[in-house]
C-alpha positions in Angstrom: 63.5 103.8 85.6 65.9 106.2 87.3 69.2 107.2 86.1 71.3 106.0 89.1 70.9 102.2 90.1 72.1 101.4 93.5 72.7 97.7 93.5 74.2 95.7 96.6 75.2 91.8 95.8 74.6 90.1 98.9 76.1 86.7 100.1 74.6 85.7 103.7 74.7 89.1 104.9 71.1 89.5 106.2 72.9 90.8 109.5 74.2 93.7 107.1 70.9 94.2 105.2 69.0 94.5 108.5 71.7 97.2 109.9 72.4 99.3 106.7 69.8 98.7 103.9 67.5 101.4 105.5 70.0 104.3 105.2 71.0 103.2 101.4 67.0 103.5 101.2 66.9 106.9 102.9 69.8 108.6 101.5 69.1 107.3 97.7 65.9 108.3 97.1 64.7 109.5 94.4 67.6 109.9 93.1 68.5 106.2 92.6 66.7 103.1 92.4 67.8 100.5 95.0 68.2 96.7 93.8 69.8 93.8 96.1 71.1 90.8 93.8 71.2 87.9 96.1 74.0 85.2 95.4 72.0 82.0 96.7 72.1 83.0 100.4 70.8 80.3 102.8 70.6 82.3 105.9 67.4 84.0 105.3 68.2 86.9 103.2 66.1 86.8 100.5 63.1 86.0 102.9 63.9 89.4 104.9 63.9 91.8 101.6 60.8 90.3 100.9 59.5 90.6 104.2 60.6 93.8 105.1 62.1 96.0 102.4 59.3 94.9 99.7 60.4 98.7 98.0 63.8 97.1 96.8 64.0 95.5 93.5 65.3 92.0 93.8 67.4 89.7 91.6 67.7 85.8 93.2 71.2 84.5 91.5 71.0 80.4 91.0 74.3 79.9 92.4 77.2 82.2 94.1 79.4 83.0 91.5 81.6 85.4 93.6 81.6 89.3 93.4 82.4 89.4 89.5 79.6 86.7 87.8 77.5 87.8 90.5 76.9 91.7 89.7 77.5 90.7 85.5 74.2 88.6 86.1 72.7 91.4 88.2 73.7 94.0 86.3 72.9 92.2 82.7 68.9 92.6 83.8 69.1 96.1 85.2 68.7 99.3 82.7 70.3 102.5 84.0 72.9 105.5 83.1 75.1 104.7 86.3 75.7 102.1 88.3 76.7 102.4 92.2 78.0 98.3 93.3 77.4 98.8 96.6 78.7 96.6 99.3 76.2 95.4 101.8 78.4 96.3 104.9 78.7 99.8 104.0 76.6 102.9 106.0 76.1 105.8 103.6 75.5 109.3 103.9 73.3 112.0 103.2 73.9 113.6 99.6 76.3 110.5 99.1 75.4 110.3 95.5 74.8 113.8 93.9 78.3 114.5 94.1 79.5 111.4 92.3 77.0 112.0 89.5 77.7 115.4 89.0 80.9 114.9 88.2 80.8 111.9 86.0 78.1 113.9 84.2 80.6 116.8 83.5 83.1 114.6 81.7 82.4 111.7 79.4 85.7 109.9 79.7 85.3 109.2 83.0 84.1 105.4 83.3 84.4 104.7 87.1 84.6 106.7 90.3 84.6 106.7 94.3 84.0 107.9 97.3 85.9 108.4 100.0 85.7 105.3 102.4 86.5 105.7 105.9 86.6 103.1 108.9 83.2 102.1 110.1 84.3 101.2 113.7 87.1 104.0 113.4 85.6 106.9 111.7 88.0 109.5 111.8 90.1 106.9 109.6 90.8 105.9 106.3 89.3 102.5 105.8 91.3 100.2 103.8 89.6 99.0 100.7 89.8 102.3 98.6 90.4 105.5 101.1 90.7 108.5 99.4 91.8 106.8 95.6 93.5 103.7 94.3 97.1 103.3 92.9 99.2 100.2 91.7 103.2 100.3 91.5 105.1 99.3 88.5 105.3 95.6 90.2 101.4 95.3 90.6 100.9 96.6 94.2 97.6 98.8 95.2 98.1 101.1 97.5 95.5 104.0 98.3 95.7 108.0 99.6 95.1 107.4 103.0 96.4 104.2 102.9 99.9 102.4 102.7 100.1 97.8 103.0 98.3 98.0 106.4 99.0 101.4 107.6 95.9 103.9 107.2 95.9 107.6 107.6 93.4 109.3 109.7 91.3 111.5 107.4 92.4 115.2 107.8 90.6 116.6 104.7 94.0 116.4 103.5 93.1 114.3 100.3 89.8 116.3 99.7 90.3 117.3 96.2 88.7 115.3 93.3 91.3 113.8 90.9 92.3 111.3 88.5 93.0 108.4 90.2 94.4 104.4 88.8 91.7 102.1 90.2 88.4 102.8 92.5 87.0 100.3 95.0 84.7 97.9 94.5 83.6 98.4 97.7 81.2 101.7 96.3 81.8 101.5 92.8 80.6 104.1 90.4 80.3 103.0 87.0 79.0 104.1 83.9 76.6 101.6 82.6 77.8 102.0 78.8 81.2 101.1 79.6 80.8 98.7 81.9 78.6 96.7 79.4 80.9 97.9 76.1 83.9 96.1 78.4 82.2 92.9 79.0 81.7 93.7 82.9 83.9 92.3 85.7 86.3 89.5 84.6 84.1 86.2 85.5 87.4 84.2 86.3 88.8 86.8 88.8 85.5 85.4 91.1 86.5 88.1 93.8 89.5 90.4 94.7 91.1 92.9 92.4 88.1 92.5 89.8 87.6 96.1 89.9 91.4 97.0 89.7 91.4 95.3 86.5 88.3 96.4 85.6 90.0 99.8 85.9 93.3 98.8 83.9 90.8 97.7 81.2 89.1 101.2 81.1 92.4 103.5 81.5 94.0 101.1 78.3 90.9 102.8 75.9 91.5 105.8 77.2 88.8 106.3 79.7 89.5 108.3 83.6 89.2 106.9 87.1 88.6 109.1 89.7 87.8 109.7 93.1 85.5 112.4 94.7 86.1 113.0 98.1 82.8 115.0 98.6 80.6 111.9 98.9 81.5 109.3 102.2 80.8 106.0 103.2 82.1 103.7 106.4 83.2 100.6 105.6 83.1 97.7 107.7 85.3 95.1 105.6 86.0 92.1 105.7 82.2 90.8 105.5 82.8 87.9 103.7 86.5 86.5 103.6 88.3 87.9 106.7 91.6 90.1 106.4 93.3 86.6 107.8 92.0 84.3 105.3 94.5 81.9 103.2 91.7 81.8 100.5 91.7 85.8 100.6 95.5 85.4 100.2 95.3 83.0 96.8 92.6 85.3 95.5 94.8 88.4 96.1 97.9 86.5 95.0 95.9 84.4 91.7 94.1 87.9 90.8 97.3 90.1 90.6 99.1 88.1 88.6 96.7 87.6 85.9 95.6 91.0 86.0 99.1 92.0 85.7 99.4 89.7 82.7 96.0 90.7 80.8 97.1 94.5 80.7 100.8 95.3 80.8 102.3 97.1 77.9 104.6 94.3 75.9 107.9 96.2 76.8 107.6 96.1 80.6 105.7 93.0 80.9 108.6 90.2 81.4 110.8 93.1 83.6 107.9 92.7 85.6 106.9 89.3 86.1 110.6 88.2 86.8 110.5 90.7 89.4 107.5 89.7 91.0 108.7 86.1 91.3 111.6 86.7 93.5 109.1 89.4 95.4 106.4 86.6 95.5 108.9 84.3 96.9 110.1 86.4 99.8 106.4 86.9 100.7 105.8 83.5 100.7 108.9 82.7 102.8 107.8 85.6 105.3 104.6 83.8 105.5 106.0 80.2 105.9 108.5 82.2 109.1 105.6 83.6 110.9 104.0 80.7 111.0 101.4 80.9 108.1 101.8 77.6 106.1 98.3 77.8 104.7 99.2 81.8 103.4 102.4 80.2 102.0 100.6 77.2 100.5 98.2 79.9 98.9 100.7 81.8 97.1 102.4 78.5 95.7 98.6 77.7 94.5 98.6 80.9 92.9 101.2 80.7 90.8 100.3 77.2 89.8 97.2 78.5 88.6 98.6 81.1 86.4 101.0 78.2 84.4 97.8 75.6 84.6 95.7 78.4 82.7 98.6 80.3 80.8 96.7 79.1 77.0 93.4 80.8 78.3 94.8 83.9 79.5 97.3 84.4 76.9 94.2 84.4 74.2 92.2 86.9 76.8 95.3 88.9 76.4 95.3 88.9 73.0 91.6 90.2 73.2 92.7 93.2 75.1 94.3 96.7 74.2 97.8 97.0 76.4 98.8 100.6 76.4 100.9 103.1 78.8 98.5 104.6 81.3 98.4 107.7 84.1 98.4 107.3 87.7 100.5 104.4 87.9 103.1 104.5 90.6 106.7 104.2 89.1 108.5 103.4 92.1 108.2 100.3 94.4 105.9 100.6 97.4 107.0 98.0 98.9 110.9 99.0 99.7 109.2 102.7 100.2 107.5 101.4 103.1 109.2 98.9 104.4 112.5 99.8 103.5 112.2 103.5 103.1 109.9 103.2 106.7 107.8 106.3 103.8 104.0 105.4 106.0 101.5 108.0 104.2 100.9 109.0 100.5 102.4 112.3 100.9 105.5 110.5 102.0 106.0 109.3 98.2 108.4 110.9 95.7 105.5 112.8 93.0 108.1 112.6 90.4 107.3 108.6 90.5 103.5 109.2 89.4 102.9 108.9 85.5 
């Protein structure tokens, strides 16, 4: 057993597998071993790891359970220090690890970390799911360093430095295996989207660190299994930020917040509905319906869960910055705003 488990949960994605699976192989040995946990694929995925990547430890999932019961299952059966949740459209580097490692291993308290992700097809850029570092605004909005809503930064080594950060992607996840366990994994319920933001929120409220480290990179396709123009990406996102806004919120802000986000859900919803996109504006109503269908269940998850004042998150709204405020990078935003 290694100390480092690389593990990629895979969904239909043999086209991925075939293209990227031999640089995770060539770039993470020895250091880590490589596992794929396959989430009942029927397009011949599980056939090709046998068939050609018999070196890679595999874990055949009865059923797709999304992103979040899909690695708990994986990850329940695999014993390491760290674990690296790997997505299967991702093309690693060389030395993409070591970095990571080496500075999880200085410091205790941190429970999560990432990379920086740039654009497969455009490299010089910031890719959008994670960048350079994750951040949420007091209304619940992720936003990244190198990337603002849809706007992303071309990488300038000008977000280089390793620092504290409020969320990392799950994209190329770095977790320590302790906590992950000790916090009961990814929130089964959450089935994909935002999982590893709340996973995050979860950590920061016992007092552990998220960071990024810029000296490890990956490309990103994204988009491999729900496209960016999904209405069932938009429910998740919508369903997912809600709750997770609900499960970790201090008491004092919490109803500042959600009245807030209803009149901000609403306008997105109408701006959807005016462009033409019934089935996005159909998906936020659903969203919100599902948070009143399930309030009994989450508000007893809440009760489970430590709420406390946190670093890194955003005070201002990004939302009015960028749109409003036409503010486009990181550096654009006020640093007074940051906890």
């Amino acid at each position: 057993m290694k100390k480092v488990a690389v593990v990629i949960l895979n969904y239909n994605g043999k086209g991925f597998l075939e293209k990227f699976l031999p640089d995770v192989l060539l770039h993470s040995e020895p250091v880590a071993d490589v596992w794929v946990a396959d989430n009942c694929s029927s397009d011949g995925s599980v056939e090709l790891l046998r068939q050609k990547f018999p070196q890679v430890s595999l874990i055949v999932n009865e059923s797709n359970g999304g992103f979040s019961t899909g690695y708990n299952q994986a990850l329940s059966q695999i014993k390491a220090e760290y674990y690296i949740l790997l997505n299967s459209d991702i093309e690693v580097t060389p030395n993409w690890i070591e970095p990571v490692i080496k500075l999880m291993d200085q410091d205790i308290t941190i429970a999560a970390c990432q990379p920086k992700i740039r654009s497969y097809y455009n490299k010089p850029d910031f890719e959008y799911a994670g960048a350079s570092g994750g951040f949420l605004d007091k209304y619940g909005y992720p936003f990244c360093r190198g990337r603002l809503f849809q706007h992303l930064e071309t990488d300038q080594q000008q977000y280089d430095d390793a620092i504290e950060v409020f969320w990392a992607t799950g994209a190329c996840f770095f977790v320590r295996a302790e906590v992950y366990h000790h916090l009961g994994g990814l929130d089964d319920d959450f089935f994909a989207h935002m999982e590893e933001i709340d996973f995050c929120w979860r950590a920061k409220n016992k007092g552990y660190k998220i960071m990024v480290c810029p000296q490890s990179v990956v490309f990103h396709i994204g988009g491999g299994t729900l496209p960016k123009s999904s209405a069932r990406k938009t429910y998740l996102n919508f369903r997912n930020n809600f709750v997770l806004l609900y499960k970790n919120l201090p008491d004092n802000r919490l109803m500042k917040v959600f009245i807030a986000r209803l009149f901000l859900d609403g306008a997105a919803a109408l701006k959807f509905l005016l462009q033409g996109g019934v089935k996005d504006f159909a998906a936020v109503i659903r969203a919100h319906f599902y948070f009143y269908s399930h309030f009994a269940a989450l508000k007893k998850k809440r009760k489970n869960l430590l709420q406390t004042k946190v670093t890194c998150l955003y005070g201002g709204n990004i939302a009015f910055d960028h749109y409003l405020w036409q503010k486009k990078k990181f550096t654009d935003l006020n640093p007074e705003h940051f906890s």
